[in-house]
C-alpha positions in Angstrom: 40.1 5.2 113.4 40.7 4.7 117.1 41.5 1.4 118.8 42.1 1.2 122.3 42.4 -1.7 124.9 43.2 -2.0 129.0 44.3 -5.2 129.8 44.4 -6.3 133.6 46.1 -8.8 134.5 46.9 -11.7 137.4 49.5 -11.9 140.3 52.1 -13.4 138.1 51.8 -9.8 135.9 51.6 -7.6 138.9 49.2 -5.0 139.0 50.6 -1.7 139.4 47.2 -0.3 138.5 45.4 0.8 135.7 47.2 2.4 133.3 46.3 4.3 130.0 47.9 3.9 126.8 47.4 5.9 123.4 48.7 5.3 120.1 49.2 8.0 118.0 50.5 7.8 114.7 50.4 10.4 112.2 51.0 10.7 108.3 50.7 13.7 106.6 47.2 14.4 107.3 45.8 10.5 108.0 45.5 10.5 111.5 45.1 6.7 113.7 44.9 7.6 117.1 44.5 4.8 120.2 43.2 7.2 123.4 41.8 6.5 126.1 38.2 5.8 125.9 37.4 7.3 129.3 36.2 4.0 130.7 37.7 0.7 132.0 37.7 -2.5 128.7 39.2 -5.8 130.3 40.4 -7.5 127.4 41.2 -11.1 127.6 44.5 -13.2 126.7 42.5 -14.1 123.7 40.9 -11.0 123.4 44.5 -9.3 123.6 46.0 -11.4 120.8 43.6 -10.4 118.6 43.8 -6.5 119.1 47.6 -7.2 118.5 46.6 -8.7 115.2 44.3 -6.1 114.4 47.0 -3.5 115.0 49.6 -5.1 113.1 47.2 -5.1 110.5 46.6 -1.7 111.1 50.6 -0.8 109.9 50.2 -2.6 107.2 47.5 -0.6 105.6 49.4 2.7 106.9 52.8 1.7 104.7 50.1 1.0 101.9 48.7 4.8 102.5 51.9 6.0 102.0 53.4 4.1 99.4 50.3 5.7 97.4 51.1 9.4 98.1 54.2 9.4 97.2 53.1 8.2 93.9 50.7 10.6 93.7 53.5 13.2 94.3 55.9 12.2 91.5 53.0 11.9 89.7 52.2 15.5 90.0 55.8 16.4 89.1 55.5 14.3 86.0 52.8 16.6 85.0 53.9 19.8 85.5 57.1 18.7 83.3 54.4 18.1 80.7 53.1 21.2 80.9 52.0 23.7 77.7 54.8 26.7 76.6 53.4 30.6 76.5 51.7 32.1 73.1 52.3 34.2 71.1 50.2 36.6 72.2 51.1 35.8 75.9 54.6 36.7 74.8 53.5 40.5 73.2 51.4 41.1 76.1 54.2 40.3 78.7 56.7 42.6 76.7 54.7 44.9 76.4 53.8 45.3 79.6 57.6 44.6 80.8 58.3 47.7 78.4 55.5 49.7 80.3 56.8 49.0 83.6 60.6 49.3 82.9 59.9 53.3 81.3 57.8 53.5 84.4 61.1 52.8 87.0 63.4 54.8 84.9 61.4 58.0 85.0 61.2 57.6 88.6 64.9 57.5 88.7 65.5 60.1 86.3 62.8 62.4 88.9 65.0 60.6 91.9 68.0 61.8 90.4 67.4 65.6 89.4 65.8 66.0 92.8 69.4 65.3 94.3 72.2 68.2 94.1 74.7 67.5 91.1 78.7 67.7 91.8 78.6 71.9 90.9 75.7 72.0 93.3 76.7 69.6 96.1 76.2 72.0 99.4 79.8 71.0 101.0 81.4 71.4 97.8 79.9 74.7 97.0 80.9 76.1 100.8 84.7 74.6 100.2 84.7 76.4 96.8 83.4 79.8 97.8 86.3 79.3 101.1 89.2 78.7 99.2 87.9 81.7 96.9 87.6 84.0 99.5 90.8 82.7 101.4 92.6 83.5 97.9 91.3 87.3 97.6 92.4 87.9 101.5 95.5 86.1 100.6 96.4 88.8 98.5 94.8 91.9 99.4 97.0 91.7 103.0 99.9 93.0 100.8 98.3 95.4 98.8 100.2 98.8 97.8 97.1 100.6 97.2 93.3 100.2 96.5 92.5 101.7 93.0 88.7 100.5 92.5 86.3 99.4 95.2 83.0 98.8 95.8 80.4 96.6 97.6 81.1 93.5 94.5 84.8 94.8 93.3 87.7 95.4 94.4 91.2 96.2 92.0 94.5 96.8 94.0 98.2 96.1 93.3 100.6 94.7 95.1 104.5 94.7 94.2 106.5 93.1 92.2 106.0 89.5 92.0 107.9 87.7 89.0 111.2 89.8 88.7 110.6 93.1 86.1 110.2 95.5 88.7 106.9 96.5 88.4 103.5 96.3 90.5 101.1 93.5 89.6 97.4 94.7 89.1 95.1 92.1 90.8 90.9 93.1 90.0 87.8 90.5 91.2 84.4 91.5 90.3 81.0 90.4 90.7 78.3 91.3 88.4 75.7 91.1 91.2 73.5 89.2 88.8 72.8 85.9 90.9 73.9 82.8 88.8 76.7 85.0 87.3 80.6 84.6 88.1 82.8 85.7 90.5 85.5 86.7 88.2 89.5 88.0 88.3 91.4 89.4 86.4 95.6 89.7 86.6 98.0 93.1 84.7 95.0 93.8 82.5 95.3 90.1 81.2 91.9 88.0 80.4 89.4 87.5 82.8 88.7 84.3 84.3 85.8 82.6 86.5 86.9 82.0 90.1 83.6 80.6 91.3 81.0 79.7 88.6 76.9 81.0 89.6 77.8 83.1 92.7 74.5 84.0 94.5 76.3 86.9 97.0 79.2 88.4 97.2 79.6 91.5 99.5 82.9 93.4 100.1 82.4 95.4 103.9 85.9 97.6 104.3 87.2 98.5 107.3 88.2 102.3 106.5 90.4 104.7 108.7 90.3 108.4 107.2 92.5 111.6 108.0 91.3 114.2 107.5 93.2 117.3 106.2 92.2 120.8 107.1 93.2 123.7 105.3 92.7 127.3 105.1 89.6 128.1 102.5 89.6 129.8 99.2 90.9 133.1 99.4 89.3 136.2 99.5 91.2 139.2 98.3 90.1 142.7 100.2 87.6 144.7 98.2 89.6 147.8 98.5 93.0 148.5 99.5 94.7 149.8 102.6 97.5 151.4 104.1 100.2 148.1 104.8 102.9 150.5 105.1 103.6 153.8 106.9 106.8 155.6 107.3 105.1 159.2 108.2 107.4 159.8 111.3 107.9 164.0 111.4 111.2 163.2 113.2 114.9 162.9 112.3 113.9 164.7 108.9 116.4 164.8 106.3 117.0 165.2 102.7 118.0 163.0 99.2 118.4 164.2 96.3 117.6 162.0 93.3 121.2 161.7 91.6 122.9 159.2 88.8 125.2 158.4 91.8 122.5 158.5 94.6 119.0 156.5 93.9 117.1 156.4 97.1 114.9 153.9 97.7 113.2 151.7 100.3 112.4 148.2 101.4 109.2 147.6 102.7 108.9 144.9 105.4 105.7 143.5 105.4 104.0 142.5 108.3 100.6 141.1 107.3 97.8 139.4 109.7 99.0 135.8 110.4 96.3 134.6 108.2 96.7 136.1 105.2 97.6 134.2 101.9 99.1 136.9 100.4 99.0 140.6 99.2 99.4 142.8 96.5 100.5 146.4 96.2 97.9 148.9 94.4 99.7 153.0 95.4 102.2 154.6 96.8 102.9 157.8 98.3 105.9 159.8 99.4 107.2 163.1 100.3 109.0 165.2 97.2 109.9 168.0 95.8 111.6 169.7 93.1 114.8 169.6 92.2 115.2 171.0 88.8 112.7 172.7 86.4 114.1 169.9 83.9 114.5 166.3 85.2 113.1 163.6 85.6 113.0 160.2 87.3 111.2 156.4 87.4 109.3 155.7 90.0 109.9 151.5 90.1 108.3 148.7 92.8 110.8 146.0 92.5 111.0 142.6 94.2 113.0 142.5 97.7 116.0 140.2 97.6 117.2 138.0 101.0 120.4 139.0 100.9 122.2 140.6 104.4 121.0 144.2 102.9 117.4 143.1 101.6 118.8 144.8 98.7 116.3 145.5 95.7 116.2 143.0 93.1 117.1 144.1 89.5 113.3 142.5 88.6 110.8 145.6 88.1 107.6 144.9 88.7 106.2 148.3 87.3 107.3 151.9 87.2 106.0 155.1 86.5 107.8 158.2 85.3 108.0 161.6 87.4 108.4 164.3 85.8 110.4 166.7 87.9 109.3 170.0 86.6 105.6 169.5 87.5 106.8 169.1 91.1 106.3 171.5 93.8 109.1 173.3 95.1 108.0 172.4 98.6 107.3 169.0 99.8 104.2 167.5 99.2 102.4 163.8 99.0 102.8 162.7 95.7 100.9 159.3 95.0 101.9 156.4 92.5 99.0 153.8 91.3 99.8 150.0 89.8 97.3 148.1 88.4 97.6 144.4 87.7 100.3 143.5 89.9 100.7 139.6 90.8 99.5 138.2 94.6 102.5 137.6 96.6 103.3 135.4 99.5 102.5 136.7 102.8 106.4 137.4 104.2 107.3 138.4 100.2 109.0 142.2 100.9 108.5 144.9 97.9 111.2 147.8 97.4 110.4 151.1 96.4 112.8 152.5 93.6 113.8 156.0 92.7 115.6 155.7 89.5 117.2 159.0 88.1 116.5 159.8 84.6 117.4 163.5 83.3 119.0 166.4 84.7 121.0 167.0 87.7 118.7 165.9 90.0 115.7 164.7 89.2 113.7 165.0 92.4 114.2 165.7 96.1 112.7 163.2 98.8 111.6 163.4 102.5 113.8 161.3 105.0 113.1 160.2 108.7 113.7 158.3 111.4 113.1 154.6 111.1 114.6 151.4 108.8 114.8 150.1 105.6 116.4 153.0 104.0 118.1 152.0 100.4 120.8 153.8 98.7 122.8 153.1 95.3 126.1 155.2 94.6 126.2 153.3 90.8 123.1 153.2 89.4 121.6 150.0 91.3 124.3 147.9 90.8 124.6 147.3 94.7 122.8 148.7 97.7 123.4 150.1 101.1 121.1 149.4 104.3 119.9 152.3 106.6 118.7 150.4 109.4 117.7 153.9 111.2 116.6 155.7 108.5 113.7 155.7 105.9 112.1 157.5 103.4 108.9 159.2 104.5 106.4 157.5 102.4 103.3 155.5 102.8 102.5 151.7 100.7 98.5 150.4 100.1 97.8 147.3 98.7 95.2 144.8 98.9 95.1 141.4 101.1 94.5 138.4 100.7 92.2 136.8 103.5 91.2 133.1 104.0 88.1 131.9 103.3 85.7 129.1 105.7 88.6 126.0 106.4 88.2 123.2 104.0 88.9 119.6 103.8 90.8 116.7 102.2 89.8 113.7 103.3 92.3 110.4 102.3 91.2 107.3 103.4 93.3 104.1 104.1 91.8 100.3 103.6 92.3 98.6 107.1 90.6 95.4 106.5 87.8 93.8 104.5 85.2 91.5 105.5 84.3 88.9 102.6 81.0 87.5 102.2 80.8 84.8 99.8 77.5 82.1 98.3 78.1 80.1 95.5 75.1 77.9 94.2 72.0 78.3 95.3 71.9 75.2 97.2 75.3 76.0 99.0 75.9 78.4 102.4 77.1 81.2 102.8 81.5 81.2 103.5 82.5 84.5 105.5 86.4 85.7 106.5 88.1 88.9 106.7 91.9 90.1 106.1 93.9 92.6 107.6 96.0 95.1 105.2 99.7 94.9 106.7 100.4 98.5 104.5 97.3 99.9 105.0 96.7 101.4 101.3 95.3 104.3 100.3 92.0 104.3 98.2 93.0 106.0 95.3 91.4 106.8 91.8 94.6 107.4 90.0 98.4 107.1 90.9 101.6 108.3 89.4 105.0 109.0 90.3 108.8 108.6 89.6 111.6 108.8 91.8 114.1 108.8 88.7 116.2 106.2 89.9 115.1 104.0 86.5 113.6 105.0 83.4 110.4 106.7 84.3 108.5 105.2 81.0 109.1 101.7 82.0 107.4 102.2 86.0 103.8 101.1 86.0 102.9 101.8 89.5 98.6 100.9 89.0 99.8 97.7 87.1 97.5 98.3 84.6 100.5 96.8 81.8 101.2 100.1 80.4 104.2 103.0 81.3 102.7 105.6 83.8 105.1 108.1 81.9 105.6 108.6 78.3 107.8 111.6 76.4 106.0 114.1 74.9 105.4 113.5 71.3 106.3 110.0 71.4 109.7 108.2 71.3 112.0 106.6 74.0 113.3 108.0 76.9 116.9 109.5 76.7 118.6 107.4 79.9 121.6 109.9 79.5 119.4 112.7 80.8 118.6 110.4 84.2 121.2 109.8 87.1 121.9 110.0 90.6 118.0 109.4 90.6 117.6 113.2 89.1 116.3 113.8 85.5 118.1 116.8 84.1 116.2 118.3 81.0 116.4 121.6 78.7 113.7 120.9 75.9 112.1 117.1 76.5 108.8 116.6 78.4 106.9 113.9 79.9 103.5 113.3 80.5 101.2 111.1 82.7 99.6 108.0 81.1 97.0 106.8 80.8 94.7 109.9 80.7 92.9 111.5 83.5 90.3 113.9 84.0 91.8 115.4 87.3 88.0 115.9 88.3 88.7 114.4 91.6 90.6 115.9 94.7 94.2 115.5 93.6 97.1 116.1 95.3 100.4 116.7 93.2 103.8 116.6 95.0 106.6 117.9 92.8 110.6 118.2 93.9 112.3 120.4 91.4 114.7 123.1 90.7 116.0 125.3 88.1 119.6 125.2 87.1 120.5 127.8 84.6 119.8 131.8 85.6 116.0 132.4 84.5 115.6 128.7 83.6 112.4 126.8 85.2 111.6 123.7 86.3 107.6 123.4 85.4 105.0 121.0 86.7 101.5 121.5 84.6 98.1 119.9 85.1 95.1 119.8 83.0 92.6 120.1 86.2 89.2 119.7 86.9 88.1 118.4 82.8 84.5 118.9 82.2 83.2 117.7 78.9 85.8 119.5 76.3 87.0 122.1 78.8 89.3 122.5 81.9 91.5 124.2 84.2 95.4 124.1 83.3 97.2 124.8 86.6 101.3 125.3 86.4 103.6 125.6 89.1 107.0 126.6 87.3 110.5 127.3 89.8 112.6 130.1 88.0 116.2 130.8 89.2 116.6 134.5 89.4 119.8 135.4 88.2 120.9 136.7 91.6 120.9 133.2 93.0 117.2 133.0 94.5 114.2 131.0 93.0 110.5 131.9 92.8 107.6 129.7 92.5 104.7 131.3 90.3 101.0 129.2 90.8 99.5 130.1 87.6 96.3 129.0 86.0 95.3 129.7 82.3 91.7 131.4 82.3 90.8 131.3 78.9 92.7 130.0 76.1 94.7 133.0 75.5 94.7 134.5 79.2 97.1 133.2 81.9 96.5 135.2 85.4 99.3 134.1 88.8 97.3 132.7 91.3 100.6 133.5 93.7 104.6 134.2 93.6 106.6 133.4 96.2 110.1 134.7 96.2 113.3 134.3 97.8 113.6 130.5 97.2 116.7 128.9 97.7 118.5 127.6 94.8 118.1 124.1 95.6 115.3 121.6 95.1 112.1 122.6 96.2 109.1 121.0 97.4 105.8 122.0 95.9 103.0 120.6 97.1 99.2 121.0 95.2 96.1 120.2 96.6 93.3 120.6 93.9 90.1 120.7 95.1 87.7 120.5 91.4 84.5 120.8 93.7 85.5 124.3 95.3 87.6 125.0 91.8 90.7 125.6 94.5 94.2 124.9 94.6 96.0 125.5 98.1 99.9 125.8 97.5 102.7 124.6 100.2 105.9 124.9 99.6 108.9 123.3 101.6 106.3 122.4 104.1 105.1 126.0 104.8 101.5 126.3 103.9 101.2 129.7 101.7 97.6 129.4 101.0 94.5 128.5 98.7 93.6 130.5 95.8 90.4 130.3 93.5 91.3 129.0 90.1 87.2 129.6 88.9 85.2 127.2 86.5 86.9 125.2 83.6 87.1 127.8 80.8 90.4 126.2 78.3 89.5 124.4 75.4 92.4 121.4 75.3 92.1 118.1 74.6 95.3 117.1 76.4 94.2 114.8 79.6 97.5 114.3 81.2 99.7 116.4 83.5 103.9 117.5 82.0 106.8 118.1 83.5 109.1 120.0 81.7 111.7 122.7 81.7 111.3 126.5 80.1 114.6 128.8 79.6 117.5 126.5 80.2 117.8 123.2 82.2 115.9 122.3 84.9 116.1 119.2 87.6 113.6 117.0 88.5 114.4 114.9 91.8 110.7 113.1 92.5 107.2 113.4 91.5 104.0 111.7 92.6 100.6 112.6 91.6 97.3 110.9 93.5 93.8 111.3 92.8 91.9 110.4 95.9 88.5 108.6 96.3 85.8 110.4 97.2 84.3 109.4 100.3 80.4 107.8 100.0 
């Protein structure tokens, strides 16, 4: 409804001009609006008063408008409070579907949920547990002794003694390299635990420094003999008659080819006649002693009898075979004997100018020198010559890089560790300095005795002291067993001390299925003061054959070195830090079931200062 008025007045009013008025009044959506009508209404005094009333009147119906809707309002409200409750039926059907919708949410959380990585497989927690891992195994590897197993996903090493007995801990981790499987370690051969639960890698790259060894090749002895020795001067000639108070003899110097590895006497031939129709005499090859006179040992090596009437009574070459002699060392000398039998004299020999001459006025109790003189006589034997140079190869851990994943969802952790005693890669390890029981040392750490008495029972601690084991029957052996089937180097410091006693260092080399190669070094003190070493090897179960002698030792301790080689069936033989040479031992042919190597004494009492055995890894 609009209503609208313009009222112009008189003077008395003032006219300011026409102005415009509109009412607008507005409830909820009842509009009253009083525009302007667009045109001029002059409205009277009269006229005015009545469109006041009709306004006024206007308001009055406007309070009655809303009076009414706000009782149509609570009305409303009333209603609704009067409202009908749910079903039954309403009731299932809202559960129900509640129910339908609730399983609906939780399988979307459950889907939510095994999407996301669990605690094991978080990504930062899997990287932090594969570091610390990894940290831990370089952690304890910098002070390894030496590595015993190793490969791309294991690695077994010791390190010293870390909770008082005196013994090496044995640290081993392994890896499977199944993914999903643990990365596991193991402590002294105790259980095995799980460091890091389903590893996906784990790579071990070492850092490797090897030295390298070379060595004169196996031996090969000459096919047939020649002349080592040859005394055939025609000047200064003389003559010695073959006495009970005169035995001639001579000392033959040997001067090899600086190669050689040793030799061995096979004839010799000298200048005789006869003396007497009945006589006779022994022809004897005995060992040289070291002594000022390079007097003859009282060892014979072999010796032939002469028979004095078959000789001629002018002088002649007469020639002496031995068969079956042992090798010698190189520098080992040989003297020629003439030892009179029956009848006046036995024989007369040949004398000339030279050296080396040997004569005995009581039956070879003691010797005199000639240093101008010798007898005229010629010595043959066979040499032994080296064979192509070989190798022994030890190799040293410098560092290892580790490469470490655990879970599938986590990265890859890498670090790497430098070895501060650079250890050697080794397959097998024993020694004994004596300076403590020898079965209580367990050098590999693998929680058992790396020495144990032969036969069983303890260790007699009266036999050890001064850090020397003195023994006349017991025996020890290596533990635990060993095949030797690996390049192994045995270093051995012994002595015999009782006259033809020996100190004996055996090892059952080169095992292949029930069969193998027992090598023995044994040191014998000669009863005229001097040791010699004898390299033997045992070729069949009943056969032992010298692989080398070497005489002239001094009495003392000794260092004998072995370096077997089971791939070329070798052994190359050093003694006191001379190299003597490398000798053939040939294919595993001893049926033994002992898998150990002994020391022990033969003869008397022996001495055994140190001992260390190492079977080295082969390189890849």
């Amino acid at each position: 409804m609009r209503l609208q008025g313009n009222h112009r007045g008189g003077a008395a009013e003032g006219r300011p001009g026409d102005r415009r008025r509109a009412v607008h009044l507005e409830l909820g959506t009842l509009n009253v609006e009083l525009p302007s009508l667009g045109r001029q209404v002059f409205l009277t005094a009269k006229s005015a008063k009545n469109a006041k009333e009709n306004i006024e009147s206007l308001k009055d119906k406007i309070s009655s408008l809303r009076s009414l809707r706000s009782l149509r309002l609570k009305t409303r409200c009333r209603s609704a409070k009067r409202g009908r409750a749910f079903t039954l039926v309403e009731l299932v059907v809202s559960m129900i579907t509640l129910s339908i919708l609730m399983v609906a949410v939780s399988a979307a959380i459950v889907l939510a949920s095994r999407a996301m990585p669990g605690a094991g497989e978080n990504p930062s927690s899997a990287a932090l547990q594969a570091a610390n891992a990894a940290d831990r195994i370089a952690a304890e590897l910098e002070s390894a002794v030496f590595i015993i197993e190793h490969s791309q996903s294991t690695i077994a090493f010791t390190v010293a003694d870390r909770n008082g007995d005196g013994l090496s801990e044995r640290i081993r981790y392994a890896w499977s390299a199944a993914p999903g499987d643990p990365l596991t370690r193991q402590y002294n051969g105790g259980s095995v635990t799980a460091l890091v639960d389903n590893v996906q890698q784990f790579v071990l790259v070492p850092e490797i420094r090897s030295v390298t060894e070379a060595y004169p090749g196996t031996g090969v002895e000459d096919a047939f003999d020649s002349l080592l020795v040859n005394n055939d001067s025609g000047s200064g000639l003389s003559d010695l008659d073959v006495k009970s108070d005169r035995w001639p003899g001579q000392h033959f110097a040997m001067n090899l080819p600086g190669a050689s590895m040793g030799w061995r006497p096979t004839r010799i031939r000298f200048m005789v006649r006869k003396a007497s129709s009945s006589s006779s005499s022994s022809v004897q090859l005995q060992p040289a002693g070291l002594d000022p006179f390079l007097k003859p040992t009282p060892a014979v090596l072999q010796s032939q009898v002469m028979d004095g009437g078959t000789l001629p009574t002018s002088y002649e070459w007469r020639e002496f075979s031995f068969g079956g002699l042992d090798r010698v060392a190189p520098a080992n000398a040989t003297c020629l004997v003439l030892k009179h039998l029956s009848g006046t004299a036995s024989a007369t020999v040949q004398a000339n100018a030279g050296s080396g001459l040997l004569t005995s006025s009581n039956q070879g109790l003691t010797w005199a020198y000639n240093s101008t003189k010798s007898l005229r006589c010629q010595l043959y034997g066979k040499v032994t010559q080296p064979g192509p140079t070989q190798y022994a190869v030890t190799q040293y851990l410098l560092g290892l890089r580790i490469a470490l994943k655990a879970a599938a969802v986590g990265r890859e952790v890498e670090t790497s560790v430098q070895t501060l005693n650079q250890p050697p890669l080794l397959v097998g390890l024993w020694e004994a300095d004596f300076s403590t029981d020898p079965t209580r040392l367990d050098v590999n750490g693998d929680g058992a005795g790396d020495w144990g008495v032969h036969g069983g029972g303890p260790m007699d601690m009266a036999t050890v002291s001064g850090g020397v084991w003195h023994t006349s029957g017991a025996a020890l052996d290596t533990s635990p067993v060993c095949d030797f089937a690996r390049l192994t180097i045995a270093e051995v410091r012994m002595r015999g001390t009782l006259a033809d006693a020996s100190a004996v260092f055996t090892i059952n080399a080169n095992r292949s299925g029930s069969v193998c190669v027992p090598l023995t070094a044994a040191l014998q003190l000669r009863p005229w003061g001097t040791q010699t070493l004898t390299v033997s090897r045992k070729k069949s179960d009943a056969t032992t054959e010298s692989l080398i002698a070497v005489r002239g030792l001094p009495a003392g301790f000794c260092d004998v070195r072995l370096l077997i080689d089971p791939v070329l069936n070798s052994v190359s033989v050093t003694v006191n830090g001379s190299l003597i040479g490398t000798y053939g031992y040939g294919a595993p042919a001893t049926t033994t079931s002992d898998r150990f190597a002994t020391l022990y004494a033969t003869g008397g009492t022996a001495e055994f200062d140190s001992v260390r055995i190492r079977v080295l890894e082969p390189q890849p």
